[in-house]
TILUM-854289 format. One record per residue: residue number from 1; residue in three letters; x, y, z of N, C-alpha, C, O, CB in turn. Coordinates in nm, 2 decimals, always signed. Glycine has a CB too. Layout:
{r NUM 'ALA' {X Y Z} {X Y Z} {X Y Z} {X Y Z} {X Y Z}} ...
***
This chain:
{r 1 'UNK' {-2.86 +2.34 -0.35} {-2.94 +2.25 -0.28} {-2.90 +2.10 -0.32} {-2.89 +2.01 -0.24} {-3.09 +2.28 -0.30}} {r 2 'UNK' {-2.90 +2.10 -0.44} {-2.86 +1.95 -0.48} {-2.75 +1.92 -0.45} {-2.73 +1.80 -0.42} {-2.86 +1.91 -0.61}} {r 3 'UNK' {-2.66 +1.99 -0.44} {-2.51 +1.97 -0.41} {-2.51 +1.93 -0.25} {-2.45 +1.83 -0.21} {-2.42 +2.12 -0.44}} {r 4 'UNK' {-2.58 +2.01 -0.16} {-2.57 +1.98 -0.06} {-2.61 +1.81 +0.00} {-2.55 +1.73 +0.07} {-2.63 +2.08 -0.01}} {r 5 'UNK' {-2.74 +1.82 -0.08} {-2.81 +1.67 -0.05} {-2.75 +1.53 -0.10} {-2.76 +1.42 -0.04} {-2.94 +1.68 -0.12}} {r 6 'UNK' {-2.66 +1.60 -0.26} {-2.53 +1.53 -0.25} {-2.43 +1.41 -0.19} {-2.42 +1.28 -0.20} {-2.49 +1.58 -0.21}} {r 7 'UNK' {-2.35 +1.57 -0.12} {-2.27 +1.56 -0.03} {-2.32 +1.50 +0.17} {-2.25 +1.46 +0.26} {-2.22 +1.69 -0.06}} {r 8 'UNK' {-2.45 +1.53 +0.16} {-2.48 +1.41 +0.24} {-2.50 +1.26 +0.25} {-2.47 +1.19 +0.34} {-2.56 +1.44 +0.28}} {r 9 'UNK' {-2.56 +1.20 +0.11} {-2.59 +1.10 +0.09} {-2.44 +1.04 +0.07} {-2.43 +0.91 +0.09} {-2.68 +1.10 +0.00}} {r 10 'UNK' {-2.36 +1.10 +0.05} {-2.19 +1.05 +0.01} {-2.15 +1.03 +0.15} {-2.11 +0.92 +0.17} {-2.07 +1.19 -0.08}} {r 11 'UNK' {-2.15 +1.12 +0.29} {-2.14 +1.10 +0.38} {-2.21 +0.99 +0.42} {-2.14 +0.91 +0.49} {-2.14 +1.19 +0.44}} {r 12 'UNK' {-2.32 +0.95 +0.40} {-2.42 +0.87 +0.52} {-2.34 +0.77 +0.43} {-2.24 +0.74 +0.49} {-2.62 +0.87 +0.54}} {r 13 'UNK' {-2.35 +0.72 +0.32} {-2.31 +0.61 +0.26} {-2.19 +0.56 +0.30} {-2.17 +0.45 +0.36} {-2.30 +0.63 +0.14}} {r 14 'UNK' {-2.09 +0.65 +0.27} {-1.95 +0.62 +0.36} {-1.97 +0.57 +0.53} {-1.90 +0.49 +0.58} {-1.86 +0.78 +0.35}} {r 15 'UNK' {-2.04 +0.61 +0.59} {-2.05 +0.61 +0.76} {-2.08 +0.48 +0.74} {-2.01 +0.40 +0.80} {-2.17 +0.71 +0.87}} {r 16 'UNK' {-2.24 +0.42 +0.62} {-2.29 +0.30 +0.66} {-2.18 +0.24 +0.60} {-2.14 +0.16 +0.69} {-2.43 +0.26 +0.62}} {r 17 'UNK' {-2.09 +0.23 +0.45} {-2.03 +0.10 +0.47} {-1.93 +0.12 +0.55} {-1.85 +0.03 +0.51} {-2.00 +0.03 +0.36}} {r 18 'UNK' {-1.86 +0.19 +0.65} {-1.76 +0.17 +0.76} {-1.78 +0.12 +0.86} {-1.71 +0.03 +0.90} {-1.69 +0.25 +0.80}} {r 19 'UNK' {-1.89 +0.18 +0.93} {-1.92 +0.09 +1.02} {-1.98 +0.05 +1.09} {-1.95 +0.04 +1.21} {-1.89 +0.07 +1.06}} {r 20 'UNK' {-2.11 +0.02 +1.02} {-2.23 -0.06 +1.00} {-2.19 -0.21 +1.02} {-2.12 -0.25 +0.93} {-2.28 -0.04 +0.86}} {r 21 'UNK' {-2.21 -0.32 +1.13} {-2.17 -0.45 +1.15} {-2.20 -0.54 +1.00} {-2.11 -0.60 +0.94} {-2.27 -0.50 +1.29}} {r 22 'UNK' {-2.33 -0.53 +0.96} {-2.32 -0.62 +0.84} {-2.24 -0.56 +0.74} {-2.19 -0.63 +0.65} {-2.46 -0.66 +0.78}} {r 23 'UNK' {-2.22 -0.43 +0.74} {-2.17 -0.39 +0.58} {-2.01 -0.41 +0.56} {-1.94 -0.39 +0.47} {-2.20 -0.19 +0.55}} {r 24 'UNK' {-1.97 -0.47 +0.71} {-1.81 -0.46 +0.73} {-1.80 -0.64 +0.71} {-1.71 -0.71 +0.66} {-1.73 -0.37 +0.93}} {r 25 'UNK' {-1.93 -0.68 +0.76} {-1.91 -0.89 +0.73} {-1.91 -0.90 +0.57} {-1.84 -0.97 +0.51} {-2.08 -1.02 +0.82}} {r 26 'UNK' {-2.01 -0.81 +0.51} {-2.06 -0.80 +0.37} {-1.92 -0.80 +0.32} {-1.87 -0.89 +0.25} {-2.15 -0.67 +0.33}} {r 27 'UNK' {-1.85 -0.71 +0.34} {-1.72 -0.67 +0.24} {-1.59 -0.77 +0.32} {-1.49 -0.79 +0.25} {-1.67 -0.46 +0.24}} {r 28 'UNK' {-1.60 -0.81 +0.44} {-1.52 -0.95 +0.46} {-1.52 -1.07 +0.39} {-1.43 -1.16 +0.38} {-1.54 -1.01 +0.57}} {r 29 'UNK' {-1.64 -1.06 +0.34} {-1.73 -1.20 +0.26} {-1.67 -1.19 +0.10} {-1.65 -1.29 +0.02} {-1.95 -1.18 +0.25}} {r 30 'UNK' {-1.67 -1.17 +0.09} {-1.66 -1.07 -0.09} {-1.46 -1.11 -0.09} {-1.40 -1.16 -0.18} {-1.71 -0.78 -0.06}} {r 31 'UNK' {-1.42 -1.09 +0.01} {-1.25 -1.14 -0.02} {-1.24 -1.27 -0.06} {-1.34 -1.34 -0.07} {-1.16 -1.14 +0.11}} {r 32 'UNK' {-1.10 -1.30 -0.09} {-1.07 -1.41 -0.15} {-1.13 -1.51 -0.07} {-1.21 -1.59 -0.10} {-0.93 -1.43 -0.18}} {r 33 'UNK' {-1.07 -1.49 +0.04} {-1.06 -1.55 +0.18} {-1.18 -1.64 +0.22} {-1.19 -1.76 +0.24} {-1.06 -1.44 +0.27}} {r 34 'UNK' {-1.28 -1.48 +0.22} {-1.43 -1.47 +0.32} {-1.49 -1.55 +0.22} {-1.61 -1.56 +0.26} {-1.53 -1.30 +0.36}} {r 35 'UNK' {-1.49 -1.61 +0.10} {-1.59 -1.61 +0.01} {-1.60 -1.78 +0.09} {-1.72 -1.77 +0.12} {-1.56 -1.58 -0.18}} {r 36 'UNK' {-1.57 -1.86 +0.12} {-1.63 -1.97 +0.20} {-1.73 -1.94 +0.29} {-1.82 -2.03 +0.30} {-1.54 -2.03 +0.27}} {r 37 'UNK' {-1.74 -1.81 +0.38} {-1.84 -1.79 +0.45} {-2.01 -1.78 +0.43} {-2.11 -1.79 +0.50} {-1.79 -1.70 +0.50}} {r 38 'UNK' {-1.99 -1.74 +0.28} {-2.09 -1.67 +0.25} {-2.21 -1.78 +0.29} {-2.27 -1.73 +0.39} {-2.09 -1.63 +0.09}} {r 39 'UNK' {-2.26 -1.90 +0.25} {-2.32 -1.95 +0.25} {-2.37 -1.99 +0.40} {-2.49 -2.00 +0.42} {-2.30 -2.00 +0.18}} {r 40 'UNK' {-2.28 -2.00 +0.52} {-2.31 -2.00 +0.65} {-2.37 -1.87 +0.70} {-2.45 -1.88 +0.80} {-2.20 -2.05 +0.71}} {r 41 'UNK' {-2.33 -1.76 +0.65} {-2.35 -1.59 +0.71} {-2.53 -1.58 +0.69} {-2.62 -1.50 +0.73} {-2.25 -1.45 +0.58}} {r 42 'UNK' {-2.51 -1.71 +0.58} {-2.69 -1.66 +0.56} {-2.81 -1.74 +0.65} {-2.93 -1.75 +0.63} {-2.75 -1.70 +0.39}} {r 43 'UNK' {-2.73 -1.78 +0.76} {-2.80 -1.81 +0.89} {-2.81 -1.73 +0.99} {-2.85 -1.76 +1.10} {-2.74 -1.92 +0.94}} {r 44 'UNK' {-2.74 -1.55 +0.95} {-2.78 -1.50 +1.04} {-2.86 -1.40 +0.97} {-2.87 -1.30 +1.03} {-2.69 -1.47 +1.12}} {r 45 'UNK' {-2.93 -1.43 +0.85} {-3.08 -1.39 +0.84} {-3.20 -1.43 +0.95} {-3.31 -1.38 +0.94} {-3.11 -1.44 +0.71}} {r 46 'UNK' {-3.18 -1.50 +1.02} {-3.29 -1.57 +1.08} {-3.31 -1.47 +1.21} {-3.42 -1.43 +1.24} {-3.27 -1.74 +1.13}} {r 47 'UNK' {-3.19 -1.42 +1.29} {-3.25 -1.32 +1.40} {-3.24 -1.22 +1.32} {-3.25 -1.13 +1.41} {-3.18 -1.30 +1.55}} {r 48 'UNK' {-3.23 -1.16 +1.22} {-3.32 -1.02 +1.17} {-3.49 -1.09 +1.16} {-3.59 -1.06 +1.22} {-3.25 -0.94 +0.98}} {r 49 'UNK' {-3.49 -1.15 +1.09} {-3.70 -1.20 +1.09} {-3.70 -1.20 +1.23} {-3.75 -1.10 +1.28} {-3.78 -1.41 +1.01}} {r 50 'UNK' {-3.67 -1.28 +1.31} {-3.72 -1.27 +1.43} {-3.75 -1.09 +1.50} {-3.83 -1.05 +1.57} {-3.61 -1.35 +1.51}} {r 51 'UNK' {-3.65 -1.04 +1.44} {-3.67 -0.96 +1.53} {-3.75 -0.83 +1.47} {-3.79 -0.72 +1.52} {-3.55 -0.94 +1.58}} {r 52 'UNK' {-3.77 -0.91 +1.34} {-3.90 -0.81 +1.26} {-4.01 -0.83 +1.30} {-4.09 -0.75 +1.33} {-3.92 -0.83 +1.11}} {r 53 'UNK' {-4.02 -0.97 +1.31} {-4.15 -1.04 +1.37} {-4.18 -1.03 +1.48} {-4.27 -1.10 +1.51} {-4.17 -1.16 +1.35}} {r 54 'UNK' {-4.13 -0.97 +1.60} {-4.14 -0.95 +1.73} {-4.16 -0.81 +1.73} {-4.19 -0.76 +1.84} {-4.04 -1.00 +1.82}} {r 55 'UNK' {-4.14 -0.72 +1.63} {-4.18 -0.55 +1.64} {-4.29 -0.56 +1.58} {-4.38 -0.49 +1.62} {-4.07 -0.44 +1.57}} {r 56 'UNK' {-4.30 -0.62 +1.50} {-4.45 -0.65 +1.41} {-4.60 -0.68 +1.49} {-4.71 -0.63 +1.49} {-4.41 -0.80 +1.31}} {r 57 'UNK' {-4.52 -0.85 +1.58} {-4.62 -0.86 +1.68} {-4.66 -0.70 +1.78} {-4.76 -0.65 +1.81} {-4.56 -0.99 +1.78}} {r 58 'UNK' {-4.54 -0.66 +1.80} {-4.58 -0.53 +1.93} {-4.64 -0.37 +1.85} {-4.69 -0.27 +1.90} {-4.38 -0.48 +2.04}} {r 59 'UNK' {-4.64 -0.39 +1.76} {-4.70 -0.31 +1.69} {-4.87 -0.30 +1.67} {-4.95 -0.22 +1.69} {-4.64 -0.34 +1.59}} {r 60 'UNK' {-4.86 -0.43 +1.61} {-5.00 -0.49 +1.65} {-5.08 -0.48 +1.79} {-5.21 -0.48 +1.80} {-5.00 -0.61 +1.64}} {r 61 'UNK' {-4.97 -0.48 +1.87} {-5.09 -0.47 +1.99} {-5.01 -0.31 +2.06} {-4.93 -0.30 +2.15} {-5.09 -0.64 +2.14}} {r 62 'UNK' {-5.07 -0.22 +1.98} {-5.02 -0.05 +1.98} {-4.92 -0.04 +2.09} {-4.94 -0.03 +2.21} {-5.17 +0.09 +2.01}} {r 63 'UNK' {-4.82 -0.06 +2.04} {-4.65 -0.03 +2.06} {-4.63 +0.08 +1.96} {-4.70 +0.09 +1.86} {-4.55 -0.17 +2.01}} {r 64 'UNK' {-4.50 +0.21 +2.00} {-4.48 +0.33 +1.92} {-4.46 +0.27 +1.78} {-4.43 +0.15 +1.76} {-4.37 +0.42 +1.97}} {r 65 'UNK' {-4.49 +0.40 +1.68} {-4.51 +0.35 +1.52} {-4.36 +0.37 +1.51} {-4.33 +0.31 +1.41} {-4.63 +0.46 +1.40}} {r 66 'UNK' {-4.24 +0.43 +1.57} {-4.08 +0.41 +1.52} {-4.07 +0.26 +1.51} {-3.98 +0.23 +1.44} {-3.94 +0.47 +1.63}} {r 67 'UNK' {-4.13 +0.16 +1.55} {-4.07 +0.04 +1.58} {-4.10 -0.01 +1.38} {-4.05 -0.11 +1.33} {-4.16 -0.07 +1.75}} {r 68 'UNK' {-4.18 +0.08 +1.33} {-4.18 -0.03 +1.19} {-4.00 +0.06 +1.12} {-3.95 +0.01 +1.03} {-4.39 +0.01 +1.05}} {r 69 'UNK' {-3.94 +0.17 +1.17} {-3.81 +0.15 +1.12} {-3.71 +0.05 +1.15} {-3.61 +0.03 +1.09} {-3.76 +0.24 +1.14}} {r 70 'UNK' {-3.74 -0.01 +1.26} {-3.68 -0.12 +1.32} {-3.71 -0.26 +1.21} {-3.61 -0.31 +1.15} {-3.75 -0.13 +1.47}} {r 71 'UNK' {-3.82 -0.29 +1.19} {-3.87 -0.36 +1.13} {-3.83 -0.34 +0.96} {-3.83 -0.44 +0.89} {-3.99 -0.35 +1.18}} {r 72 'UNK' {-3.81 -0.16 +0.92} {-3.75 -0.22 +0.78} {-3.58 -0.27 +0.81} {-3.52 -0.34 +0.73} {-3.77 -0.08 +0.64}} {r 73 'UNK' {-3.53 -0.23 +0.90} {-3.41 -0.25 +0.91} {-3.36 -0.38 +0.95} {-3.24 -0.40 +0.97} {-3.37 -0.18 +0.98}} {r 74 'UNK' {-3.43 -0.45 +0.96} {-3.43 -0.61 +0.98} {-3.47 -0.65 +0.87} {-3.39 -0.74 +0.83} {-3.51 -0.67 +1.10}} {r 75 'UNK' {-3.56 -0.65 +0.80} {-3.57 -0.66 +0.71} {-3.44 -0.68 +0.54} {-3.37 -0.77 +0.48} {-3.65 -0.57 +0.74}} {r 76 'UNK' {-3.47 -0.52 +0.53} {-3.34 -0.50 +0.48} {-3.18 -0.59 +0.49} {-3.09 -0.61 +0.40} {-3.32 -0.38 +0.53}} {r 77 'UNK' {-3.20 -0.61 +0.62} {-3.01 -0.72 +0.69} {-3.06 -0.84 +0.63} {-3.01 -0.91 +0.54} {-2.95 -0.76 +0.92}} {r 78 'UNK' {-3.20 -0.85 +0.70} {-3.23 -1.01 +0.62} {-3.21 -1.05 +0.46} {-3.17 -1.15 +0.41} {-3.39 -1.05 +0.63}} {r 79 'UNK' {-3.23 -0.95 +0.43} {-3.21 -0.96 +0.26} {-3.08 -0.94 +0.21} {-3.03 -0.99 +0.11} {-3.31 -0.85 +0.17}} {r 80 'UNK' {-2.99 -0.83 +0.31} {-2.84 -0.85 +0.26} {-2.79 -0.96 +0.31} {-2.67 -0.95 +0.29} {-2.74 -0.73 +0.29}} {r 81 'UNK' {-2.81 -1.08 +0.37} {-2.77 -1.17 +0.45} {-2.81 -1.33 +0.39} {-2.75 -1.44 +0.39} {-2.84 -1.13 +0.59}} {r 82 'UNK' {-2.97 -1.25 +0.33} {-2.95 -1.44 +0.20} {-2.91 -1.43 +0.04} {-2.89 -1.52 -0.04} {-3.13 -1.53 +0.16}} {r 83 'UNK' {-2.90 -1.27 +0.03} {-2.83 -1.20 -0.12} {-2.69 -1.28 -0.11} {-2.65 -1.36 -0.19} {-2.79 -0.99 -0.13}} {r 84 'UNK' {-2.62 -1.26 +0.01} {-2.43 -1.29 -0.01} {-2.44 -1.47 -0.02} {-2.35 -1.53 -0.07} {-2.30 -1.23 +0.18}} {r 85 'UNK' {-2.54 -1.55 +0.02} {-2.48 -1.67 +0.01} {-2.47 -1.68 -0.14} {-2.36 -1.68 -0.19} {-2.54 -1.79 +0.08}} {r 86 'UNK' {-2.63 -1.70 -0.25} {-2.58 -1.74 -0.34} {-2.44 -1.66 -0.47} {-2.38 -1.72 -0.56} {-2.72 -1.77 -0.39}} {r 87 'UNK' {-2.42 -1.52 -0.45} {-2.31 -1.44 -0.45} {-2.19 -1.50 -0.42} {-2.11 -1.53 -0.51} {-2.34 -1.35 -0.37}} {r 88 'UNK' {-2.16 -1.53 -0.29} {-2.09 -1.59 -0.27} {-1.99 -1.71 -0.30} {-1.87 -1.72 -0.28} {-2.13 -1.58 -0.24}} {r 89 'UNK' {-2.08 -1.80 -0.36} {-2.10 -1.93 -0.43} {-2.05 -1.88 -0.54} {-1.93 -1.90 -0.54} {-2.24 -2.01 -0.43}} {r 90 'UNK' {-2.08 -1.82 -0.62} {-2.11 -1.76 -0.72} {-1.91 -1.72 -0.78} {-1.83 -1.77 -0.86} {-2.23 -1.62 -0.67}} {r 91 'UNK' {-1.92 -1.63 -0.68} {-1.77 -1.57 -0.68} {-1.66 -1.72 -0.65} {-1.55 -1.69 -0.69} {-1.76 -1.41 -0.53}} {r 92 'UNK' {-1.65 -1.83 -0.60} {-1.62 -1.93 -0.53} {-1.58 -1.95 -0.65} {-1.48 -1.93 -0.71} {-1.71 -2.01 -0.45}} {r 93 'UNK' {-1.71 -2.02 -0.72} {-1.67 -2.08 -0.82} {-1.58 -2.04 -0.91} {-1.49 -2.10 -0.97} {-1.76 -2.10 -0.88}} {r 94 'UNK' {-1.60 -1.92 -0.90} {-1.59 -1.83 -1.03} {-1.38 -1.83 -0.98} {-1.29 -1.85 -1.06} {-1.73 -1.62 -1.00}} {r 95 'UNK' {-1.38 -1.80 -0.88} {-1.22 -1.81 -0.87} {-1.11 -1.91 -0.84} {-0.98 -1.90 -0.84} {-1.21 -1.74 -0.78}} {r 96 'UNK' {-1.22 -2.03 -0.81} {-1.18 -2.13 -0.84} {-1.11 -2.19 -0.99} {-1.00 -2.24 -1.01} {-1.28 -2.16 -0.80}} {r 97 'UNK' {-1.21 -2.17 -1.06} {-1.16 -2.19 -1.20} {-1.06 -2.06 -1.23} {-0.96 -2.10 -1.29} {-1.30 -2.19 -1.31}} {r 98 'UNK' {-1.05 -1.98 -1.22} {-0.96 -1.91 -1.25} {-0.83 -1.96 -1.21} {-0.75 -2.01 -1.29} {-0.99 -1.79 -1.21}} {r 99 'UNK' {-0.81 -1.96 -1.05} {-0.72 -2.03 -1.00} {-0.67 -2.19 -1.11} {-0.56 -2.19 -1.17} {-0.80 -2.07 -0.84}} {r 100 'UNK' {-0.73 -2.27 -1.11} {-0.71 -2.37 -1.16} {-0.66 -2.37 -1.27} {-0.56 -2.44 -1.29} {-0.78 -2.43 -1.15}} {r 101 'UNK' {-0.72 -2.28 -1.40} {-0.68 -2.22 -1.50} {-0.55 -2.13 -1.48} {-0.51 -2.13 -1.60} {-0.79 -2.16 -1.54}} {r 102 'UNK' {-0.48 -2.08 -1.44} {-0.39 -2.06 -1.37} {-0.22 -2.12 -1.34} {-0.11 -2.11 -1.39} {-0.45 -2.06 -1.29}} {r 103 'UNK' {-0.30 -2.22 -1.21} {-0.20 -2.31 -1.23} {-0.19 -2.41 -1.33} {-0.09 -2.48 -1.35} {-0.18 -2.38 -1.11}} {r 104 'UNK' {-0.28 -2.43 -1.39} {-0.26 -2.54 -1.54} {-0.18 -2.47 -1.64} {-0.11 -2.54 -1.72} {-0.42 -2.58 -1.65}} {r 105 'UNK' {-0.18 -2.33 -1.63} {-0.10 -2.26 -1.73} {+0.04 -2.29 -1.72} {+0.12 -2.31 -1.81} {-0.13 -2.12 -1.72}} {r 106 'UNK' {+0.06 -2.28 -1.56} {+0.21 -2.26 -1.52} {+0.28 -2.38 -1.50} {+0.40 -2.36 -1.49} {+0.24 -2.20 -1.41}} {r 107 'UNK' {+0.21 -2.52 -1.50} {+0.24 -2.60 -1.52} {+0.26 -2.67 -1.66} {+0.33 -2.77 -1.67} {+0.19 -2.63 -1.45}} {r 108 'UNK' {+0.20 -2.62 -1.77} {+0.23 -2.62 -1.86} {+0.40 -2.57 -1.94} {+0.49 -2.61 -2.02} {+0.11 -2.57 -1.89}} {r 109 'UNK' {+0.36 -2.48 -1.88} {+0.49 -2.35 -1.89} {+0.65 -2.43 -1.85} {+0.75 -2.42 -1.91} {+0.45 -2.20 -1.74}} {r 110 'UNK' {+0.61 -2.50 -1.73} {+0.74 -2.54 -1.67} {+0.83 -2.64 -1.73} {+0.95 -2.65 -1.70} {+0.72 -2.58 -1.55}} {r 111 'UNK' {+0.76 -2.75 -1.84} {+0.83 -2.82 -1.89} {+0.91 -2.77 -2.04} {+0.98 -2.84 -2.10} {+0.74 -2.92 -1.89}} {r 112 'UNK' {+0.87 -2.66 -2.06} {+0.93 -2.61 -2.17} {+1.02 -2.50 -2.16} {+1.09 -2.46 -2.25} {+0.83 -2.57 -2.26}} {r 113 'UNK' {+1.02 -2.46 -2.07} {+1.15 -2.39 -1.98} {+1.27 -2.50 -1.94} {+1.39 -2.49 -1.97} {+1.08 -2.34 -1.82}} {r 114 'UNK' {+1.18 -2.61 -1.87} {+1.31 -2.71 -1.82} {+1.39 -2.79 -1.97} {+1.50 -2.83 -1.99} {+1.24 -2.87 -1.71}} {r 115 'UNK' {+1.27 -2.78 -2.05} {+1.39 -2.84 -2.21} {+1.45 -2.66 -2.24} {+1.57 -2.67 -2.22} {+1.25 -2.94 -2.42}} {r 116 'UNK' {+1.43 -2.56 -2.26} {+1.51 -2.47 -2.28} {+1.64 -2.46 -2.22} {+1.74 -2.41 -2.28} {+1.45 -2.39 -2.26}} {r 117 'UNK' {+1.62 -2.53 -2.04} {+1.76 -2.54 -2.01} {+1.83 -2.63 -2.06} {+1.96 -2.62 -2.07} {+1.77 -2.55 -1.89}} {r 118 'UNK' {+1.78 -2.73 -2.09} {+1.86 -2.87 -2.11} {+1.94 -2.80 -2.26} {+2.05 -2.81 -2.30} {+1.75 -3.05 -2.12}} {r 119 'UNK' {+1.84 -2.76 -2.31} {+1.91 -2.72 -2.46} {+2.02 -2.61 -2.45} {+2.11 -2.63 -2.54} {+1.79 -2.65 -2.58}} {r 120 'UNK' {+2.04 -2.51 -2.36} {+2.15 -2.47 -2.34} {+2.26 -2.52 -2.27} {+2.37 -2.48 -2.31} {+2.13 -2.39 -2.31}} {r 121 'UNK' {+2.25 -2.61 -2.18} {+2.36 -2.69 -2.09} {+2.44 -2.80 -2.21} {+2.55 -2.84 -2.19} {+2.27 -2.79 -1.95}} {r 122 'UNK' {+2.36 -2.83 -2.32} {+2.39 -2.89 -2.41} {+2.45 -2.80 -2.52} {+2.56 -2.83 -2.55} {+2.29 -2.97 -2.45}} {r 123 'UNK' {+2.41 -2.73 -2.55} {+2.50 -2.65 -2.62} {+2.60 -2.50 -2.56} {+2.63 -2.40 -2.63} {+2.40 -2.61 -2.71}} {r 124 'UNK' {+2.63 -2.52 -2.44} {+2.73 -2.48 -2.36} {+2.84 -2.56 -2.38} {+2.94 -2.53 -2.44} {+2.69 -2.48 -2.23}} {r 125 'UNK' {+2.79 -2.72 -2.31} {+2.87 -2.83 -2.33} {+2.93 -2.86 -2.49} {+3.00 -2.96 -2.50} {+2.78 -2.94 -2.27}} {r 126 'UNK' {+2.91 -2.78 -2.62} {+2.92 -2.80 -2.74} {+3.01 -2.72 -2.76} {+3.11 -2.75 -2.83} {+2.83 -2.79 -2.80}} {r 127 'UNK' {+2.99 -2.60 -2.70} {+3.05 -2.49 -2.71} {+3.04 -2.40 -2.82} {+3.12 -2.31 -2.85} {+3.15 -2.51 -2.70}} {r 128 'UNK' {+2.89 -2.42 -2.90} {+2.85 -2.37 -2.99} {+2.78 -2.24 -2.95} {+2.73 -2.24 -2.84} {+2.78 -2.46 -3.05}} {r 129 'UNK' {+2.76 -2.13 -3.04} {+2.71 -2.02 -2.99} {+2.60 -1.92 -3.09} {+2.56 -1.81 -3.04} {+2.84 -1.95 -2.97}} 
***
């Protein structure tokens, strides 16, 4: 039995992050790339509330009780949707400096290579060995 229940939750999980609309922007965001987006993506927290708050209102005035799954599911996006900005930022920075640390390295690197050559062209030209 556990095995089975498992092996469903491994399926559903896999289905949601393939292809699930936010779970595919989520892991666009997260790239080298996407990580500039993050902080704009979290403007589209605003039509999940809305549209929690419009099942909420119709609820209230006895609309069917499925609509509060609706309502955690907007919910839920809204919160994966203002989680990625500061994340986001986060990772930015974070590869930023790496980056920079990086090329400082290899720029460091290159001037002691270019005297390594010079010291052999000079002792080519010597003919010392």
């Amino acid at each position: 039995m556990i095995r089975l229940i498992w092996a469903g939750s491994v399926h559903t999980r896999y289905f949601l992050r393939r292809y699930m609309p936010t779970n595919i922007l989520l892991d666009a965001i997260r790239t080298r790339r996407g990580l500039k987006w993050g902080i704009p993506a979290m403007l589209l927290a605003i039509p999940y509330v809305l549209i929690a708050n419009v099942c909420v209102q119709l609820i209230e005035h006895d609309a069917p009780g499925w609509l509060h799954l609706i309502v955690l599911w907007a919910i839920w996006n809204t919160l994966k949707m203002l989680w990625i900005g500061p994340v986001s930022a986060v990772l930015l920075i974070r590869a930023c400096i790496r980056e920079s640390f990086t090329a400082r390295r290899q720029r460091a690197s290159l001037p002691s290579e270019a005297d390594d050559a010079e010291e052999r062209v000079e002792v080519d030209a010597i003919g010392v060995r």
